[in-house]
Kinemage of the C-alpha trace (Angstrom):
@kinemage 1
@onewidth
@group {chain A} dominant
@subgroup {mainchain}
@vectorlist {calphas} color= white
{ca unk a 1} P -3.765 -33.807 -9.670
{ca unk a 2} L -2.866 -37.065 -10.589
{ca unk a 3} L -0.594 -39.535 -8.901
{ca unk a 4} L 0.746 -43.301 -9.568
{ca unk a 5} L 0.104 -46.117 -7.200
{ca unk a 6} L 2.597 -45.358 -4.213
{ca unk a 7} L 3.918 -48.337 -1.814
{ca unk a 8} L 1.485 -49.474 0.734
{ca unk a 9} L 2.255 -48.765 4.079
{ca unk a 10} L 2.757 -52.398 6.437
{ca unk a 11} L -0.640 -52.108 8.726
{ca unk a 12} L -0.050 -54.043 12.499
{ca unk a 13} L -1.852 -57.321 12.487
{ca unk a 14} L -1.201 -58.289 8.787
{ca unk a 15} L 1.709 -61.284 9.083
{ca unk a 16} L 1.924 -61.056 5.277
{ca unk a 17} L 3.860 -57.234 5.654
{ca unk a 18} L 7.282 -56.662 7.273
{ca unk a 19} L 7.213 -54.420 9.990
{ca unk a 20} L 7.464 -50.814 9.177
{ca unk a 21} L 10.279 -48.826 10.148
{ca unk a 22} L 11.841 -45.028 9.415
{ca unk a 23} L 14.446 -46.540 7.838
{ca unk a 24} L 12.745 -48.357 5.153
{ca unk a 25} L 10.433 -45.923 4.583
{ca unk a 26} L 12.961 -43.512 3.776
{ca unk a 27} L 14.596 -46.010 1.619
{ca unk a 28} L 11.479 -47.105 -0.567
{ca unk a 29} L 10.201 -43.281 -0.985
{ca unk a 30} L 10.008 -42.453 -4.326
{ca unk a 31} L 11.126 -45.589 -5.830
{ca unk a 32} L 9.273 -47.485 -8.796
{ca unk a 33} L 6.966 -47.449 -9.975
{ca unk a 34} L 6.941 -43.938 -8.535
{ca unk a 35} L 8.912 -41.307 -10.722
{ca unk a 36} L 10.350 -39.109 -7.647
{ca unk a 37} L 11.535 -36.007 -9.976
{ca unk a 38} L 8.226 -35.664 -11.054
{ca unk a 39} L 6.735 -35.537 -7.416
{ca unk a 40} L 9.394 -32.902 -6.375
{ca unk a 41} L 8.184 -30.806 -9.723
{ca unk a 42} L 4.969 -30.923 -8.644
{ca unk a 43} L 5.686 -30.065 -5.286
{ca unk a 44} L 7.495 -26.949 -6.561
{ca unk a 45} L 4.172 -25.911 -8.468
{ca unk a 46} L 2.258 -26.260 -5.288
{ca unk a 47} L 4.673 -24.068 -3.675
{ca unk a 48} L 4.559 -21.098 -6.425
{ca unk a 49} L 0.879 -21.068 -6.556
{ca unk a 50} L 0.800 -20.850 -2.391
{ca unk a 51} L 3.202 -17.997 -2.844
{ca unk a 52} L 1.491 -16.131 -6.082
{ca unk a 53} L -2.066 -16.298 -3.333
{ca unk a 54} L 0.310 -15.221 -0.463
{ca unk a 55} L 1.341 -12.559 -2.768
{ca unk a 56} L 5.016 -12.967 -3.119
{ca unk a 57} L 5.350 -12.081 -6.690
{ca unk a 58} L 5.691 -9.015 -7.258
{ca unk a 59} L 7.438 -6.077 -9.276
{ca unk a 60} L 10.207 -7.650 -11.362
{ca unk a 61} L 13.984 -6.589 -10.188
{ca unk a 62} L 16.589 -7.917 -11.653
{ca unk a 63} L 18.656 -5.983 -9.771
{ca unk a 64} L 17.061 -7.047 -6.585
{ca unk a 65} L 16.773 -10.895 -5.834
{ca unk a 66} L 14.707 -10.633 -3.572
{ca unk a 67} L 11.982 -9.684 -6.223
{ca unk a 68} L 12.631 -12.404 -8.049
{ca unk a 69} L 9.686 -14.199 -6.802
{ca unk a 70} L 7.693 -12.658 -9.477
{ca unk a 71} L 9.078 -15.503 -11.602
{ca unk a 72} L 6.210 -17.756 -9.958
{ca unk a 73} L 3.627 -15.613 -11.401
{ca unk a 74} L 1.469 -17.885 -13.867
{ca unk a 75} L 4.140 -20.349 -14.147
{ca unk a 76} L 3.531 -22.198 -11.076
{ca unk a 77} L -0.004 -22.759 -12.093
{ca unk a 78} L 1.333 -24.340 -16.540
{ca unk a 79} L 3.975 -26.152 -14.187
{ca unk a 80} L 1.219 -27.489 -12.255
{ca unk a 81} L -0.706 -28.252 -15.415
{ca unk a 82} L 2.297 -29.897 -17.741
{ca unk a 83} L 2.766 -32.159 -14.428
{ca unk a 84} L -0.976 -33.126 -14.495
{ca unk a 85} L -0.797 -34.284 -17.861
{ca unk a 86} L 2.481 -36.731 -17.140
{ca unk a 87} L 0.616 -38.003 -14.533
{ca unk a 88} L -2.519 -38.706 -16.595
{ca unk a 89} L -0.101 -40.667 -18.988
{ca unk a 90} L 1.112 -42.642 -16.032
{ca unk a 91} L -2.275 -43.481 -14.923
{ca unk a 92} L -3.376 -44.402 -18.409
{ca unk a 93} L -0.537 -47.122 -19.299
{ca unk a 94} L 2.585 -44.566 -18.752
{ca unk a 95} L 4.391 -45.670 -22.288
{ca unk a 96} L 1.624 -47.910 -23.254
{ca unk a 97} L -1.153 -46.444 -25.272
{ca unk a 98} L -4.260 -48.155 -23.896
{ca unk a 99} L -6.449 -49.930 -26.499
{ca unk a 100} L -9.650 -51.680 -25.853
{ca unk a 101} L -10.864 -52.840 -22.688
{ca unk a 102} L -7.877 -51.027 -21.079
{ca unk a 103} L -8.516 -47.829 -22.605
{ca unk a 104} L -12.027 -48.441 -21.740
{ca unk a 105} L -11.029 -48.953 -18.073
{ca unk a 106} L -8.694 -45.721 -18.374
{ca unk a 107} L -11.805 -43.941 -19.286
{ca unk a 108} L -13.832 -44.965 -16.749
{ca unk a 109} L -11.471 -44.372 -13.932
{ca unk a 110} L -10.421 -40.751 -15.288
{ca unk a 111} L -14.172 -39.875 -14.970
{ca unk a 112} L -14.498 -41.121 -11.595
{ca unk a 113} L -11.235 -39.157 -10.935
{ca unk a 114} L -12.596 -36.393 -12.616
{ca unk a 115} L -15.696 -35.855 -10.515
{ca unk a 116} L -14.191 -36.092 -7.175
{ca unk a 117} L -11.684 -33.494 -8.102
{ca unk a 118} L -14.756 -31.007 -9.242
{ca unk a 119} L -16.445 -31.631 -6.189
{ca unk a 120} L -13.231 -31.300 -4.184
{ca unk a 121} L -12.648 -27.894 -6.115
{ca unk a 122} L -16.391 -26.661 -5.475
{ca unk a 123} L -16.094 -27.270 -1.449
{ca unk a 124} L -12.933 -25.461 -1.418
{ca unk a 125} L -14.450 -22.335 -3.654
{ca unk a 126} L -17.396 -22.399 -0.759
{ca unk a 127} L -14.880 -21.515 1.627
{ca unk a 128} L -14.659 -18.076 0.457
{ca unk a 129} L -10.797 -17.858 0.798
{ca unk a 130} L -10.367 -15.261 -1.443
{ca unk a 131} L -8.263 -17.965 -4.054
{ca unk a 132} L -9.655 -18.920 -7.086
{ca unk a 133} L -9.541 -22.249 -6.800
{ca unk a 134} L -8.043 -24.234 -9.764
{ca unk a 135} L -9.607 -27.847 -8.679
{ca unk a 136} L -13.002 -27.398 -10.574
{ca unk a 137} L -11.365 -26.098 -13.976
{ca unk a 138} L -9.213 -29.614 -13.500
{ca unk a 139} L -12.450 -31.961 -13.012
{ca unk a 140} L -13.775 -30.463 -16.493
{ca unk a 141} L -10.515 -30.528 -18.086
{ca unk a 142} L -10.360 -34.115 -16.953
{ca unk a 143} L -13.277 -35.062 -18.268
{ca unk a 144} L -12.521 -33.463 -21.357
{ca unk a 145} L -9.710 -35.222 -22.094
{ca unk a 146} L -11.524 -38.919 -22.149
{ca unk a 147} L -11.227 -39.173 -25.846
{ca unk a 148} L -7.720 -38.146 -26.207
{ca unk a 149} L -6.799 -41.089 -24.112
{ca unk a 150} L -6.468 -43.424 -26.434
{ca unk a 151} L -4.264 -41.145 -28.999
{ca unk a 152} L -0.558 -41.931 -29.650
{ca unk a 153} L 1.904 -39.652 -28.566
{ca unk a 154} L 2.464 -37.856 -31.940
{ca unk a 155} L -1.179 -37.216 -32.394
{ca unk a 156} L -1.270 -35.984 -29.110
{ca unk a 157} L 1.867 -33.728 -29.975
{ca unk a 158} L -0.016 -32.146 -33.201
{ca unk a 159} L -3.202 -31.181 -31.442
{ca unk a 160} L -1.423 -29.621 -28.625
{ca unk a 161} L 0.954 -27.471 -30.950
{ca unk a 162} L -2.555 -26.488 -33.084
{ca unk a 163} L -4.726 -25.580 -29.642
{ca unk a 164} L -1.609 -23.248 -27.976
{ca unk a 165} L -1.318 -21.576 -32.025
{ca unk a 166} L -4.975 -20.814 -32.574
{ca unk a 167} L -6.695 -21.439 -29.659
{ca unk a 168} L -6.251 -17.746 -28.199
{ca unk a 169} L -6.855 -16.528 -31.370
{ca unk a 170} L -9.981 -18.209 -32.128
{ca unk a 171} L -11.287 -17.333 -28.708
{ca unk a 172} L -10.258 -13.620 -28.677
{ca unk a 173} L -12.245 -13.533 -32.902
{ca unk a 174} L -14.949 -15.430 -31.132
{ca unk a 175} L -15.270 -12.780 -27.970
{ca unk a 176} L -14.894 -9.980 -30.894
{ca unk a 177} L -17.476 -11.107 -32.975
{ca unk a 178} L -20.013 -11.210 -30.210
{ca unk a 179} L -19.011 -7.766 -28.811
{ca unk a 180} L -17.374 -8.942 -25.480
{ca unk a 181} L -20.727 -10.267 -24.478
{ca unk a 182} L -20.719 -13.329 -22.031
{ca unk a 183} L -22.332 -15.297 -19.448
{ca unk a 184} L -21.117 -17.428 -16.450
{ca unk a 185} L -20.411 -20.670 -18.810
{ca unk a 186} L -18.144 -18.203 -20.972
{ca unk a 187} L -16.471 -16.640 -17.907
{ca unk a 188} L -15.426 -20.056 -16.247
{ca unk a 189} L -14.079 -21.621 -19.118
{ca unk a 190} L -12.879 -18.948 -21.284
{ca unk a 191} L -12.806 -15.719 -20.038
{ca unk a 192} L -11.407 -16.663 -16.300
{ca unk a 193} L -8.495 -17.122 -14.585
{ca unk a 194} L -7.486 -20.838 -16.258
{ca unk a 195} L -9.065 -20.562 -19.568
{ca unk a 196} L -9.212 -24.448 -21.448
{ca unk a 197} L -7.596 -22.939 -24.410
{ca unk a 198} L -4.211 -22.430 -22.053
{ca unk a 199} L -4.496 -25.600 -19.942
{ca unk a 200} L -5.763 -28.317 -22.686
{ca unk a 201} L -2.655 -27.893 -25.267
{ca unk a 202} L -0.431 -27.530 -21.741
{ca unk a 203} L -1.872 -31.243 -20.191
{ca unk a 204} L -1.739 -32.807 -23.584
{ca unk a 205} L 1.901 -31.817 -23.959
{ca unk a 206} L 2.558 -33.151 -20.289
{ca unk a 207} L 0.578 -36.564 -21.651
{ca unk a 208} L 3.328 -36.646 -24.668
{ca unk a 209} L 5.854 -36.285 -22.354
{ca unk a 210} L 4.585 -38.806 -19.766
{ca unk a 211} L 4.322 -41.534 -22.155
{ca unk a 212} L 8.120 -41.178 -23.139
{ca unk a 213} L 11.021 -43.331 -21.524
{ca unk a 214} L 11.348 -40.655 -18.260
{ca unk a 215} L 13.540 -42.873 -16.551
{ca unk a 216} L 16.388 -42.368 -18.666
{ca unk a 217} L 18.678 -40.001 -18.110
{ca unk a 218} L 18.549 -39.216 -22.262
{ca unk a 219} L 15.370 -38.173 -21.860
{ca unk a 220} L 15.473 -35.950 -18.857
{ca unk a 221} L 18.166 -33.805 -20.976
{ca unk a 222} L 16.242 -34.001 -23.932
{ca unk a 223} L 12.976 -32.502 -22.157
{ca unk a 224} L 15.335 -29.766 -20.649
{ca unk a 225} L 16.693 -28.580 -23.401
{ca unk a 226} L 13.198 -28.467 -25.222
{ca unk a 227} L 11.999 -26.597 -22.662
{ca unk a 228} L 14.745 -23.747 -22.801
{ca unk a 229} L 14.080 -23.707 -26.663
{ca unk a 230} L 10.436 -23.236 -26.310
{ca unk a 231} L 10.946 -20.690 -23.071
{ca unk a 232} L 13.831 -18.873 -24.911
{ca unk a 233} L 11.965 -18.392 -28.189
{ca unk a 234} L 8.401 -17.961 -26.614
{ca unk a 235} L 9.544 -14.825 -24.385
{ca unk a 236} L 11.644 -13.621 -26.599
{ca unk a 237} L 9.271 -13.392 -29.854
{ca unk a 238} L 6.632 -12.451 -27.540
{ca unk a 239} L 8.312 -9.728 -25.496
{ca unk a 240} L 9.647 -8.557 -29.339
{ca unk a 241} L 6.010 -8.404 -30.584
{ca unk a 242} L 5.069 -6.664 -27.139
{ca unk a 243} L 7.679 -4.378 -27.417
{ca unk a 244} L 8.097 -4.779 -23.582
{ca unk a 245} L 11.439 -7.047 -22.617
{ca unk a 246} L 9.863 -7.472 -19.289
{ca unk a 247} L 6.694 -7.848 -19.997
{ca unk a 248} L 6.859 -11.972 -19.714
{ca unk a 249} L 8.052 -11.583 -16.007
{ca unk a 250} L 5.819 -9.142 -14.243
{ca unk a 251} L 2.708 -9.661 -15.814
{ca unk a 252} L 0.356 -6.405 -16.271
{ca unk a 253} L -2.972 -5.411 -14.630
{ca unk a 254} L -4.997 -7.102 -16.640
{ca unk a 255} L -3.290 -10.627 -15.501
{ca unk a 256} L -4.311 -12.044 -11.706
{ca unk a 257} L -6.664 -13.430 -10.439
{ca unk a 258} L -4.620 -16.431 -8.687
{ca unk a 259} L -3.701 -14.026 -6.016
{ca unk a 260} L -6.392 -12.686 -3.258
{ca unk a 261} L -5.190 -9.156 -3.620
{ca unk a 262} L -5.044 -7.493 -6.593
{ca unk a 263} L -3.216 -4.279 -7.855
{ca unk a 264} L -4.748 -1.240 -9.740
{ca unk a 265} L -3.355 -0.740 -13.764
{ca unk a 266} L 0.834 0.541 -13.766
{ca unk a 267} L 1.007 3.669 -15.051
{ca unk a 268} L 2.616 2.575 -18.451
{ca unk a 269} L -1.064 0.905 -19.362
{ca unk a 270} L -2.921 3.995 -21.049
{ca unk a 271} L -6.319 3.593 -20.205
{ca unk a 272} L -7.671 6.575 -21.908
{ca unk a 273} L -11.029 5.672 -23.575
{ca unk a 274} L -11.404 2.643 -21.640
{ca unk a 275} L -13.907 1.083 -19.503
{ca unk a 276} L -12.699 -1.089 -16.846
{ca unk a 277} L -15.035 -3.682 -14.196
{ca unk a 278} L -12.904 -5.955 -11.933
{ca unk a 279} L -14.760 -9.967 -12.070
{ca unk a 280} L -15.174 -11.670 -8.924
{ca unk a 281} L -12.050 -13.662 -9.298
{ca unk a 282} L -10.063 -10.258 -9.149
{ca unk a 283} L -9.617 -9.912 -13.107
{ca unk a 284} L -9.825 -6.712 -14.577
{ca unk a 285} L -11.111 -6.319 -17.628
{ca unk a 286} L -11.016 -3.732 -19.951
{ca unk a 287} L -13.361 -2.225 -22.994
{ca unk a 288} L -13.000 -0.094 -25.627
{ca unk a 289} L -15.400 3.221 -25.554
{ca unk a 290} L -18.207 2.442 -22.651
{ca unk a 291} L -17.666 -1.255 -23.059
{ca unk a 292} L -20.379 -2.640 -24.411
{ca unk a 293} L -23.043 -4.049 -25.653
{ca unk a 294} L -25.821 -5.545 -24.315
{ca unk a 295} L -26.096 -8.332 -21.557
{ca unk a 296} L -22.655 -8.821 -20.235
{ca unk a 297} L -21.100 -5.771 -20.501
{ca unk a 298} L -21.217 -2.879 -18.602
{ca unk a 299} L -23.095 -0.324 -21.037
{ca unk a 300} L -25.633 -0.055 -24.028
{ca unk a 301} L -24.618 1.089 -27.380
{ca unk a 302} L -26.807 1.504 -30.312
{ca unk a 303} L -26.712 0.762 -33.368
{ca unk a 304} L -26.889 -2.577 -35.591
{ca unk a 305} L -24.546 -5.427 -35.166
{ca unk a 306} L -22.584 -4.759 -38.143
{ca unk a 307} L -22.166 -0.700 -36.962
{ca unk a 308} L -21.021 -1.772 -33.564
{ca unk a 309} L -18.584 -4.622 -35.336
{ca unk a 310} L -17.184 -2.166 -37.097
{ca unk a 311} L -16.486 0.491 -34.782
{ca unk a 312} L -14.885 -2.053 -32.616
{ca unk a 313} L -11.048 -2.569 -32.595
{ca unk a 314} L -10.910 -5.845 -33.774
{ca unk a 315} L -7.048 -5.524 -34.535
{ca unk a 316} L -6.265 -4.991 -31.243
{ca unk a 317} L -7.851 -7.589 -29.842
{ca unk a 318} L -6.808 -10.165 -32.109
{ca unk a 319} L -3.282 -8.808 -30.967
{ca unk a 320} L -3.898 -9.463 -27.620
{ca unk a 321} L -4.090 -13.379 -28.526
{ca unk a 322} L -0.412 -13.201 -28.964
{ca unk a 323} L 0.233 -12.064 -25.652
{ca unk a 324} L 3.117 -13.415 -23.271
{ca unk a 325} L 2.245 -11.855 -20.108
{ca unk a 326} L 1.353 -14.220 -16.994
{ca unk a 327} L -2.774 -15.434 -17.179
{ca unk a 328} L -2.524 -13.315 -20.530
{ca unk a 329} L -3.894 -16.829 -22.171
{ca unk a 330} L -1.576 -15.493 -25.137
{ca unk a 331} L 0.136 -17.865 -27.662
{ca unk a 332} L 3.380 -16.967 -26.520
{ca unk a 333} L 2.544 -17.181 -22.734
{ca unk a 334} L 1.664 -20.881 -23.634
{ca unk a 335} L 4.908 -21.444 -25.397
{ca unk a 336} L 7.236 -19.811 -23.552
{ca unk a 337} L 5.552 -20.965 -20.018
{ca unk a 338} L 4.995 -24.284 -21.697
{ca unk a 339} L 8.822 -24.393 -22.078
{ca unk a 340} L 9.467 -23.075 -19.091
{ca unk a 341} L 7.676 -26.073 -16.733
{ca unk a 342} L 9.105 -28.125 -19.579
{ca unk a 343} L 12.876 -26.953 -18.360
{ca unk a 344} L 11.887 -27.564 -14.808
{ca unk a 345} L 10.541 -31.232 -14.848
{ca unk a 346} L 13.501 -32.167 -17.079
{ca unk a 347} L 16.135 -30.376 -13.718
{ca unk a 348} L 13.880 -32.295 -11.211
{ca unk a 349} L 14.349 -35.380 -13.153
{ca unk a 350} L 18.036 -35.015 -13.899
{ca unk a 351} L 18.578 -33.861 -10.275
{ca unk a 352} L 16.296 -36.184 -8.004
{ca unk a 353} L 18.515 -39.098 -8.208
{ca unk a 354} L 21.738 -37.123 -6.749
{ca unk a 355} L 19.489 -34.970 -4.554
{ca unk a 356} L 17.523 -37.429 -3.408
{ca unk a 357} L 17.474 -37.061 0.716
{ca unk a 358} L 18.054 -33.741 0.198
{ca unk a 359} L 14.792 -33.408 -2.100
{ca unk a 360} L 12.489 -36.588 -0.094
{ca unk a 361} L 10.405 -33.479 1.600
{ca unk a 362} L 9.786 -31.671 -1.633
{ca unk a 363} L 8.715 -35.144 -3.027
{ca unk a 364} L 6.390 -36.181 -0.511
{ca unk a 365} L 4.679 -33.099 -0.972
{ca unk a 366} L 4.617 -33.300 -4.562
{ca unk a 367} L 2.972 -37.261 -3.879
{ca unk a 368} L 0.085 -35.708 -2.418
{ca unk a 369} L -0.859 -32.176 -4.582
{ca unk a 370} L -4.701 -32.361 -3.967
{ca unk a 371} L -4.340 -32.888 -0.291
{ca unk a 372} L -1.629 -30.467 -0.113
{ca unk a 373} L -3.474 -27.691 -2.370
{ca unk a 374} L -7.025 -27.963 -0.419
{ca unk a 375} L -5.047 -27.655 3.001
{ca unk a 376} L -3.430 -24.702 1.761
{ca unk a 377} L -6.759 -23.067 0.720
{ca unk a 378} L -8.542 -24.110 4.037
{ca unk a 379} L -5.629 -22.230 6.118
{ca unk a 380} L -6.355 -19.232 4.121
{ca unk a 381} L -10.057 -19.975 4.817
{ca unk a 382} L -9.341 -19.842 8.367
{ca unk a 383} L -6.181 -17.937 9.453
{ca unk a 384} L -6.112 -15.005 6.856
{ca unk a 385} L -9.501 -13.838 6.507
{ca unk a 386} L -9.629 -13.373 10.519
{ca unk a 387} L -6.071 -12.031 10.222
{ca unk a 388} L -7.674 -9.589 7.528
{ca unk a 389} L -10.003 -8.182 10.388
{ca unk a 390} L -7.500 -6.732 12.372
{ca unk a 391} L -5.300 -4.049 10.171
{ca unk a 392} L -2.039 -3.472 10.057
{ca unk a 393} L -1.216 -7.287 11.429
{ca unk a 394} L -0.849 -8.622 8.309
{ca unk a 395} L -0.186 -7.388 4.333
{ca unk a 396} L 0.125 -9.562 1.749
{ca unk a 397} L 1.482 -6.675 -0.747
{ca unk a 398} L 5.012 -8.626 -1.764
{ca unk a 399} L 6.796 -7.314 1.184
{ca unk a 400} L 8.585 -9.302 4.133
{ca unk a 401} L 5.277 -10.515 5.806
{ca unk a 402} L 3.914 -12.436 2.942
{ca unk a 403} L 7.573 -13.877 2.576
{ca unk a 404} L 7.553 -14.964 6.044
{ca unk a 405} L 4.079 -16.402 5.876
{ca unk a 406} L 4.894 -18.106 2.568
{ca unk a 407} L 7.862 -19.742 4.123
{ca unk a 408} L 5.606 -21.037 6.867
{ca unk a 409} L 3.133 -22.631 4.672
{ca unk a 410} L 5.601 -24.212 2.852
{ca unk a 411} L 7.268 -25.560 6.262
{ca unk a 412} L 4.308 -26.951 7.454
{ca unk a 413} L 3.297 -28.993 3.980
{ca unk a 414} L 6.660 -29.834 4.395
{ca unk a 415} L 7.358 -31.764 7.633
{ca unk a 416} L 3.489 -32.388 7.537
{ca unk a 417} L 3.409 -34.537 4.114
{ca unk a 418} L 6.705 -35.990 4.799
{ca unk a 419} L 5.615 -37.157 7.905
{ca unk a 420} L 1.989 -38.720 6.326
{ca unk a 421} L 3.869 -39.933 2.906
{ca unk a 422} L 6.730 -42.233 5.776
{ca unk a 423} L 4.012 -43.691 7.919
{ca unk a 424} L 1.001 -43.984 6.377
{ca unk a 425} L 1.483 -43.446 2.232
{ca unk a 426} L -0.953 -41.854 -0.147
{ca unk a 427} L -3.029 -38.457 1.103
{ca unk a 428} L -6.196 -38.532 2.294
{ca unk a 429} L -7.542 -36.669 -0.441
{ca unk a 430} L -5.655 -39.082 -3.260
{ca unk a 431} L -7.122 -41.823 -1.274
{ca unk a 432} L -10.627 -40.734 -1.990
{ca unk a 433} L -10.016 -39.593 -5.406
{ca unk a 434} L -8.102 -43.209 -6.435
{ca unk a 435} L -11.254 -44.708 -4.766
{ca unk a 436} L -13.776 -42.907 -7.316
{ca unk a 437} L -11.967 -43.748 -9.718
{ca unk a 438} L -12.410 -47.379 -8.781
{ca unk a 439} L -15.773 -47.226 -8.322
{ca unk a 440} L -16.941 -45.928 -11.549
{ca unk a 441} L -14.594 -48.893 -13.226
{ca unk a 442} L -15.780 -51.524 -10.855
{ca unk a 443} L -19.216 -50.411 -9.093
{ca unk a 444} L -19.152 -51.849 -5.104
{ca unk a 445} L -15.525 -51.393 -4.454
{ca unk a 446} L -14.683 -50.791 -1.143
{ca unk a 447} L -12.676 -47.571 -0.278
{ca unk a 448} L -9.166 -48.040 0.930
């Protein structure tokens, strides 16, 4: 949710500012020390997650392009995430690692940053839209990732590749050990729709790539071509290991929860023996036997610890830490997902600079995520769950309406951002985020 400094808008009645006009406006958008292909990535990540909560994607065709929407299931949300670590790196120094009272500074301002985004997230999720909102998972994650500020880019590198190999494993032992039992602390962060152990390794790759020389045209190609290693070889172990080739595109029942609406289990899932709740952010979750144990599951079971432990299917879960599904939090979903936003910021990059009136719209979206995001969430606030009152006037089940309504949202965030980023710069909601930021570094400045 991060941005850099954009131009300043002239203001009437300041002689120091030429006048503004369309024309320079257009011509100064997206120009240093703005990085414009990483605004029009992010402003394709905003789109995907509007159409994943529309509820665009869908069953997988490849026969059928029309389906191929599913594609923006879960990836929307690591693009989103990879892009929120580059811009961390280019509010911390960009290629500079920040050392003493810089990096203090750094720190400072990402907690400020941090805050306002949780709070942001929190009055959204009061809304009741139905979403589930990503904004307060971001303030923690922000504030989590103070101490790695300071790290080079290599160090940075190795703890990313070790959280996206045994984080999900650890987590799924962990959850094994204490017999699926949890609380809401465990659910938010762990257990939820944007469990840490997916987005920290995913924002400290997007630092490592942040800090590197972006502007080059080198670069762009190498990140590209990472990113189709890592996508080709993610999918393809993970679908192998799976034993489903499609399995990385569709998802499975157990994987929502971005999306308002939520489908039962496919028929291929055998749920024989199984015990299944649905969470209130629209995740299913399943159990072996009657689920169990104790306080946070859905049944009692006797017997000691070590009887229960054992008559548990502790393989099985473990395997499920390898998963590539969408929201599976798997390994492979990581890497291969990972790889896949990695592929897309390296096209924006290599393509904004020959695209770039075509692509100015995109950007300007992309230069204002958090205000663009929380709109998005208060029109679903408003306009759906009215809609939803009346039946038959509007489904959001993947079929021609939700299409249609998609392409409206992202019409409107279109000419409406474009319009704000030309006349009058940074978003409202960047404007208050960039000022808490400067007030916990320098206590009594004045907003913007």
């Amino acid at each position: 949710m991060h941005d850099l400094e954009p131009r300043t808008v002239p203001s009437a009645g300041d002689a120091t500012r030429r006048r503004w006009s369309l024309r320079d406006s257009l011509r100064d958008f997206g120009r240093a020390p703005r990085l414009m292909g990483i605004d029009v990535a992010r402003g394709l990540a905003v789109f995907g997650m509007i159409g994943v909560h529309v509820g665009v994607a869908s069953t997988f065709d490849a026969g059928m392009p029309l389906t191929w929407t599913a594609l923006i299931e879960g990836r929307s949300s690591i693009l989103f995430a990879v892009v929120a670590g580059i811009s961390v790196a280019f509010a911390t120094g960009m290629r500079i690692t920040p050392t003493g009272q810089a990096l203090r500074s750094a720190r400072l301002r990402m907690a400020g940053r941090a805050l306002a985004v949780l709070a942001i997230g929190l009055a959204l999720e009061l809304l009741g839209s139905d979403i589930a909102v990503i904004l307060p998972i971001y303030g923690l994650l922000f504030l989590i990732i103070i101490p790695f500020l300071g790290l080079r880019r290599r160090t940075l590198l190795v703890i990313s590749i070790a959280l996206a190999l045994a984080g999900p494993t650890l987590v799924v032992l962990v959850r094994a050990l204490a017999l699926g039992r949890s609380g809401p602390g465990v659910d938010f962060l762990i257990t939820g729709s944007y469990p840490l152990t997916v987005w920290l390794p995913l924002i400290l790759a997007g630092m490592v790539v942040g800090r590197s020389s972006l502007r080059r045209t080198k670069t762009a190609v190498i990140v590209t071509g990472v990113g189709v290693l890592l996508a080709v070889g993610g999918y393809g172990v993970g679908s192998a290991i799976s034993g489903s080739a499609d399995s990385w595109i569709a998802g499975n029942a157990f994987s929502s929860g971005s999306s308002g609406s939520f489908g039962t289990p496919g028929t291929q899932v055998d749920l024989k023996g199984k015990t299944c709740i649905t969470k209130s952010d629209n995740v299913i979750t399943c159990f072996s036997g009657d689920g169990s144990g104790g306080k946070g599951g859905v049944g009692e079971q006797s017997g000691t610890y070590l009887e229960r432990l054992g008559a548990s299917d502790l393989g099985t879960s473990l395997a499920g830490a390898w998963g590539v599904s969408p929201h599976s939090g798997g390994t492979f979903e990581i890497i291969g997902s990972g790889g896949f936003a990695l592929m897309i910021v390296g096209a924006c990059l290599l393509l904004a600079r020959p695209l770039r009136w075509l692509l100015i719209p995109v950007a300007a979206v992309g230069s204002m995520p958090l205000t663009a995001y929380s709109a998005h969430v208060i029109s679903f606030a408003v306009l759906i769950s009215p809609i939803a009152l009346a039946p038959g006037l509007m489904s959001f089940d993947g079929s021609g309406t939700s299409t249609f309504f998609w392409l409206a949202c992202m019409g409107t965030l279109l000419v409406g951002c474009t319009a704000w980023a030309l006349t009058l710069g940074r978003g409202p909601l960047e404007r208050f985020t960039a000022w808490a930021a400067r007030r916990m570094d320098q206590p009594g400045t004045p907003p913007d």
